[in-house]
Structures are given as C-alpha cells and as structure tokens.
N, C-alpha and C positions, 0 to 999 in steps of 0.2 A: 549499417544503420538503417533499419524503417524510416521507409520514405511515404507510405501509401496511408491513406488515410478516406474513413466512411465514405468523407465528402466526395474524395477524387472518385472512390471506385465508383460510385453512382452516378457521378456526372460523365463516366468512361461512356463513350457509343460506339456503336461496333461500326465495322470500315468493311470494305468491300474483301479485303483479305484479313485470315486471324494475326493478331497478333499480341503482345503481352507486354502488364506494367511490373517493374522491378518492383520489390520491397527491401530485400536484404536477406544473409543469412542463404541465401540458395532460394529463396522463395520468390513465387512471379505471378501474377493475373492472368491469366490467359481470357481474350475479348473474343468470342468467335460470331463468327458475319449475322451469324441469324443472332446477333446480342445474349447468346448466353455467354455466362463469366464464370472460370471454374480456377483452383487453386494448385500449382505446380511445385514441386520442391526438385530441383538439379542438383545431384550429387555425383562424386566419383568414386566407384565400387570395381575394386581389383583393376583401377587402370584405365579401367571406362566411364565415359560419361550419361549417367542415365538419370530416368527421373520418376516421380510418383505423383499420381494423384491426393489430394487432400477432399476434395468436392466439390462442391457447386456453392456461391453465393450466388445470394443471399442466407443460404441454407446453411452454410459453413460462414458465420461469419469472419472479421480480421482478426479476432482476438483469443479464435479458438483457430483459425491456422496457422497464427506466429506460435501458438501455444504445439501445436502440431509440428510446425518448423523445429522447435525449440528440440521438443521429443529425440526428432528423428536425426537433427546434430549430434545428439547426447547419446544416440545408441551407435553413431559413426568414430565418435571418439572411444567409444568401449569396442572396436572393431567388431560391430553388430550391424549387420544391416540390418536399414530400417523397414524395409519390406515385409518384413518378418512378422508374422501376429505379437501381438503385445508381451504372448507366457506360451513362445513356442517349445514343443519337445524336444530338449536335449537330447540328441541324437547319442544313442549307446555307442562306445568307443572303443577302439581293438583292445582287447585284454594285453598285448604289450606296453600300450602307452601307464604312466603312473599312473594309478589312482589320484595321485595330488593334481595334475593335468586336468582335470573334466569338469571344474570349474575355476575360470578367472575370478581375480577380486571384481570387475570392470562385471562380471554378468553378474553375481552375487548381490552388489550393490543396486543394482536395476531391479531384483529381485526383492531384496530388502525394500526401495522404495516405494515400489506398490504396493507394497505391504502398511507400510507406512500411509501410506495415503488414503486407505482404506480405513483404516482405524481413524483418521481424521476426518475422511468422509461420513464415517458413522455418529459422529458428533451433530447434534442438530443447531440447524443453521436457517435462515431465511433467504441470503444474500450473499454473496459474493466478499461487498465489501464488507462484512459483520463478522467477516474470521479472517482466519492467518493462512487457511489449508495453500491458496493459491502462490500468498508469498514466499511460504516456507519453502514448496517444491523449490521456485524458483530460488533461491537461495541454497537450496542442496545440490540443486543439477549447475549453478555456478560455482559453489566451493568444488566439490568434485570435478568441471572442466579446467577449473583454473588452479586448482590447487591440490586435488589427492592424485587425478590419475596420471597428473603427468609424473609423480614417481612408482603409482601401485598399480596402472592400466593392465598390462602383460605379466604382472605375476598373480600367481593360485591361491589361492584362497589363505592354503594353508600353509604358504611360505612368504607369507608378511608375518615382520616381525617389528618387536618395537622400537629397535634404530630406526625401519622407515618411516613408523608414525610418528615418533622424534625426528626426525628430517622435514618431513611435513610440515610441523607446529612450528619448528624455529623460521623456516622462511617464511610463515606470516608471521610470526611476533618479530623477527625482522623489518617488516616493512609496516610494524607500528599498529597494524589491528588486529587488538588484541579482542574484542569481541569477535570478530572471526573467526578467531583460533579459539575460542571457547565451545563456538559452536558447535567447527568443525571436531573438536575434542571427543564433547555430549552427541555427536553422532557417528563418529568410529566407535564410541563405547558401544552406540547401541547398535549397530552393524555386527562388532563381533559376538556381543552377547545374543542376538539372533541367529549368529553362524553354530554357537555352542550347541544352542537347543536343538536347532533345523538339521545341522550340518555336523554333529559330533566333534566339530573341533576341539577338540583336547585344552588348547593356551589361548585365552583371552590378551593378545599381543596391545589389545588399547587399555586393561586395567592398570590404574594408577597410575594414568597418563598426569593426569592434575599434580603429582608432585614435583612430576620437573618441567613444567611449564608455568609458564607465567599470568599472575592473576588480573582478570577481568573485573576491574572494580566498576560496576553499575551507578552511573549518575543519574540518580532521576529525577534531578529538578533540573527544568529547562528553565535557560537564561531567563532573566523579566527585568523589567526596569521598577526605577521607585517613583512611587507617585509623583515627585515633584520631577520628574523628568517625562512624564506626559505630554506640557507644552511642549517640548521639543518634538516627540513624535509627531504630533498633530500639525506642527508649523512644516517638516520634512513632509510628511502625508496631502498638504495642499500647496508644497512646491515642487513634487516628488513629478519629473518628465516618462514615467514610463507608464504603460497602461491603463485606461481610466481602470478597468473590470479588474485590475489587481489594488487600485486604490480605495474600491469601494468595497471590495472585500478585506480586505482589511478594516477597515471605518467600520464596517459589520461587525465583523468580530468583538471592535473595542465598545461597540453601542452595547453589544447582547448579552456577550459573554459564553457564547455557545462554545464547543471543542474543533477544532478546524475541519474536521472528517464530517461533523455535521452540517458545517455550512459546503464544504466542498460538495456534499450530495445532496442536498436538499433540492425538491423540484418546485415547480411551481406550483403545481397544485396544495404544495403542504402549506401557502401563505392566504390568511384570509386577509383581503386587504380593507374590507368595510370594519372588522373588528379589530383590526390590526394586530394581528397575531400569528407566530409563526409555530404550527405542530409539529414536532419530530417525534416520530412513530416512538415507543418505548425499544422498540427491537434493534434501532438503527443507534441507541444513544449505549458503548462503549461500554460502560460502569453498570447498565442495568439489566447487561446479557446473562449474565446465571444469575441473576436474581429474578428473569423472568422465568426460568427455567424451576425456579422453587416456589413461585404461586401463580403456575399453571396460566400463565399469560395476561393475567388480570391484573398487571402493571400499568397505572395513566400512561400517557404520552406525555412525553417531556414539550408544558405548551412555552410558550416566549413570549409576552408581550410586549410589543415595537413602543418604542418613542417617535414622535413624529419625525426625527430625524434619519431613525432608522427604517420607518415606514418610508419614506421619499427616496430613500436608497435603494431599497427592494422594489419598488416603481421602475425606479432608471435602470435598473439591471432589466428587469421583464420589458422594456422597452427596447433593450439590445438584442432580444431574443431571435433568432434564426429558425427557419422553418426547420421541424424535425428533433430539436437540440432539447434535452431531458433534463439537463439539470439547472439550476438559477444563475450560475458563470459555469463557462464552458471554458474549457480549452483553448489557448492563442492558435493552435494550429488543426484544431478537431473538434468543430463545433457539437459534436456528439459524445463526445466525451466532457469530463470534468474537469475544471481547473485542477491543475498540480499542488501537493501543498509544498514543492520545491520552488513554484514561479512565487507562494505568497511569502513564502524565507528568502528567498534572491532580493526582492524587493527592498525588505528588510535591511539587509546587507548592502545594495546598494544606495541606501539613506544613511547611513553610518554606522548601524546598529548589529554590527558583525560581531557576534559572540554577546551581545548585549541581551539582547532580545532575538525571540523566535514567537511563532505563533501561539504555541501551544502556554510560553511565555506570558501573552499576554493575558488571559483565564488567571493570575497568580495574581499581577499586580492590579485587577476588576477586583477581584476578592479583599487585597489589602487596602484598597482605597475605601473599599464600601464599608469593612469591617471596620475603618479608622474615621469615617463619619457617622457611625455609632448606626445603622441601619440595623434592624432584626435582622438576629443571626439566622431565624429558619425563612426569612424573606432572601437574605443571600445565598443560602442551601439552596435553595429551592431554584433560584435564578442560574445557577451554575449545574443544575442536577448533578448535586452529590447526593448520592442515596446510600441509607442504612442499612445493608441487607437483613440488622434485625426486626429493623420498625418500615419494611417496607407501607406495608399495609396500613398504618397508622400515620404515618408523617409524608412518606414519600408521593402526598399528592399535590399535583403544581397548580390544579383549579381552585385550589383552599386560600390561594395567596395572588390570583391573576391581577387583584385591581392594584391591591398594596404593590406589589412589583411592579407594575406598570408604572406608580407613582412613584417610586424607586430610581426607575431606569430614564425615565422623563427627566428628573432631578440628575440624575447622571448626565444625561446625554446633553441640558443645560450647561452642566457646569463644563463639561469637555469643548463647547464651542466659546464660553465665557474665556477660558484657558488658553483657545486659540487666537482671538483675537487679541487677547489680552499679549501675549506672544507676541504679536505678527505687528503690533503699535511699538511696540519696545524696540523692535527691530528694524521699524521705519522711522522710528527719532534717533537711532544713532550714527 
C-alpha cells in the first residue's frame, strides 16, 4: 500500500547519512545528505536483489513514479525485466527452437498495449482528468495481473486457445464481476485481432467469446432519492460526525447541481466571490468534450451562479486552504491532491443512504424537484449543463440565463434550509 505522500516527501530533510522513505510495491525515496531525493524500485531478477533508478524529484514526480513502479511490476510478472528499454529487440533465436516459442502471450500483450495507448494518446485531450487514457491502462495492466496471466503468462502466442480464455472469463463471472469479464472479453478480442494482422496468427482463439459468457447488463441510472426524502438528507448532513470538508462538499453539490468530477477539481481561482459565480472551463465539463471538438472550441464555460448559501460554503472551504493545495477540498490525506469521489459516497453510506443515493445521484433528483416546481425547462438545462450537440451554438449558452438561474437556485437553496429546519423541529418535539 502507498504510504508516501507530496506533503511527506517535501517536508523529508536530509540527515547526516543517506537514507530512504518506503512507498510500496518495491518503490522507496532515497534522501541523500546534500538533500537531493531520487526515486528507487527493488526488485528480484533470477534470484538476485537488485534495483533501478526512476529519477530525481521533484522532476519525476509521485504520480509518475508509482506510474513507473506500476510498469516495471507488470513487465516482472510477464518474466521481462524491467531494465530493458520499453520496445527492446527481440533477440533472433536458434533455428532449433519452435517458431511458436519466440513470442509469449505475456510480451505480445505489452506489445499490443502500447500500441494501444498510442492510439489513445492521439486523441486530443487537455487534461489528465478529461479522459479515460490513464484509467483504462491501469485497469488493463490489473485485469491482465490478476486475472489473464496467471493462466496465459508462459504460453506463446500461438498456443492459447479458447478453453483458456473460457477458463479466464468463468473465474471472474464466478466471483460476480461481470463488467470485468466484459472488459476483459473486448480486450482479448482485440489482442488477438491485432496478433492476426501483426502476427499471422491463423485462429482468432477470443472470437465469439460473448456466446458463452455471461451478459453485462449496463445500469446507468445512479441511485437518487425522491424529493420528499430530501429532509432526511439534510437533517443526516447536519448531524453527519465525519468530516466538515466531506459535509460541505456534499451541501455543494445539492446547492448547484454541478457533476462530482466538477466540484472534485474545481480550484480556486475558477470562483468569483464578489459576483458569486463559479466557471467551469467548457473543456473540463464531461458532456461538452466532443462537442467542443465539433465548433472548434467556441464552447461557453459552463458558468454556476451561487446562492448565498453556497457562496458561504465556498468561503469556508477557501478558508481551510493549505499552502501549495490546487484544488477547492483536497484530500484527507494529500493536501495536494483532490478529494476522492469515494470519501463523498462513503459519507453517503455512512448516513444510511447505502444503495439509496450516490453522488452522481443527486444531479437526478435537483433536476426532479426543479422540473416539478414548474421552473423553465432551458433554466434547468442550463443549470445542470446538459447540452445539445445539435443546437450547441444556439441554446447551449449559460450567460443567456445567469440572473434567472441565480434566482432559481436562491429559491432552491431557500427551500432546502426551510426543509431542514422544518425536519430538525419535528424531531425535537417528539
């Protein structure tokens, strides 16, 4: 488990002798006397203990050398050392050994996934968090350690066959995740279909895998509660014992109606607090990523106008601010990072609202309350940025509606404290 964090490594000072802070996974800080701080990975290669540089922080920061860590695990479990340049020369091999021998599945798929990742990297992006390229890896180099190679690691390419990749599928649809196993499915397909073209493989061993496996039915409305169980959140929300910065984030959410990835990254600078408004770039709002991509960037910014109660909430959060820290709530344990949208669903759960409600949740039943006090439907569009990729240009602007929504969300964020008090008397008369 990573233990190390921005804060620690910076507040490290160097000692009179080197020495080094754990992270996890084989990786370590190394502090040397004259304060510089460089990045270690300790592995064991044929029986020996030995190790690698990653670089120098600040220059190599933590997220690109657990990122690094991650790599050079995932080319140990494919019996590759990680020393090795990223797309080393396969070394020609005695004319005795098979032809099937001279590549494993295990280096194929390394192969494949650069490959992959490139075609994702050519996708235009602003940001990190504005795509999937980062999580996808990370979700392929753990299905493949936890789940393909430990039956495909040491066999060749071209002697998997579709028992094993039926062996594969049933122990995850055994152990109930079934999007898993979809995944993993839609990416042996496309592994072997790239060994066809690349590699001549002859039999596509993952085609019409999807018959005898089990279907992935895609839920995509996230839990929400119904209006009239509002008071109840609200009265949990101000007896709720765990952290203010997860309670106020939340109250954010049900004031604005923003998407949780918005408020999760929002910084400070994007809130004006004299007009009380909060801007989220067009590029960072989810729904309006290729649609900015089809009128060449001339997409508003998704703007927000605060209620006074949501304006006083964004106060006290930039009040808890910490030197250095980027975004509007940080992290419980990384003040330079982002709050989790796992710590604001825990929360959640641990108020009662387990399977009830989730964050993304609450956006559904802002929209049913609003749409059922009869408010202008393009004042609620608008408030929510759902955009029309046909009529971007014509309707999808938020400065056309700033006062009306403002007067909208005022009236909201009234009746939501009306609600709780109204609640919280009910509950001290009985």
């Amino acid at each position: 488990m990573a233990v190390l964090t921005e804060y620690k490594i910076k507040a490290a000072k160097s000692k009179v002798k080197e020495y080094t802070l754990k992270d996890g996974n084989g990786l370590f800080l190394n502090i040397h006397p004259n304060g510089s701080k460089y990045w270690l990975f300790r592995f064991s290669w044929n029986g020996k203990q030995t190790r690698m540089s990653f670089g120098t922080y600040p220059k190599v920061d933590i997220k690109q050398a657990r990122y690094l860590c991650e790599q050079a695990n995932f080319k140990l479990l494919s019996n590759i050392d990680p020393r090795l340049k990223e797309n080393p020369t396969i070394e020609p091999v005695e004319e005795a050994v098979d032809e099937e021998q001279k590549c494993t599945f295990a280096q194929f798929a390394l192969h494949w996934l650069e490959f992959k990742l490139k075609k994702l990297n050519s996708k235009p992006s602003k940001d990190k968090k504005n795509n999937g390229r980062g999580s996808t890896e990370i979700q392929i180099r753990r299905a493949f350690t936890n789940d393909i190679f430990p039956v495909l690691k040491d066999k060749s390419l071209q002697s998997v066959t579709r028992k094993d990749l039926l062996l594969i599928m049933r122990r995850v649809e055994e152990r109930g995740a079934l999007s898993v196993a979809e995944k993993i499915r839609c990416w042996l397909s496309e592994i072997f279909r790239y060994a066809v073209v690349t590699e001549g493989l002859e039999i596509n061993p993952a085609a019409d895998l999807d018959i005898a496996t089990l279907p992935y039915r895609r839920n995509n409305r996230y839990p929400f509660i119904d209006v009239s169980e509002i008071p109840e959140l609200l009265v949990k929300l101000s007896t709720y014992q765990g952290s203010r910065l997860t309670v106020l984030g939340l109250r954010l959410l049900l004031l604005t109606g923003v998407r949780t990835g918005e408020l999760r990254f929002s910084e400070a600078w994007l809130f004006d607090l004299k007009n009380a408004l909060w801007r989220i770039p067009a590029s960072d709002v989810k729904q309006l990523q290729q649609v900015i991509e089809k009128v060449d960037n001339r997409v508003p910014d998704y703007i927000v106008p605060l209620s006074r109660q949501a304006l006083a909430i964004v106060k006290e959060l930039l009040s808890y601010h910490m030197k250095g820290q980027r975004y509007l709530i940080s992290h419980r344990t990384d003040p330079l990072e982002a709050i989790s949208e796992n710590t604001l669903n825990q929360a959640l759960k641990n108020m009662g609202f387990k399977r009830r409600l989730c964050t993304h949740g609450i956006r559904h039943t802002i929209s049913t309350a609003l749409n059922d006090f009869k408010y202008d439907k393009d004042f609620v569009e608008a408030q929510l940025s759902h955009a029309d990729t046909n009529k971007v240009r014509g309707t999808y602007n938020h400065a056309q509606y700033i006062e009306p929504r403002r007067e909208m969300m005022q009236e909201w964020a009234d009746r939501l404290d009306k609600w709780q008090q109204e609640a919280l008397d009910k509950l001290s008369n009985q």
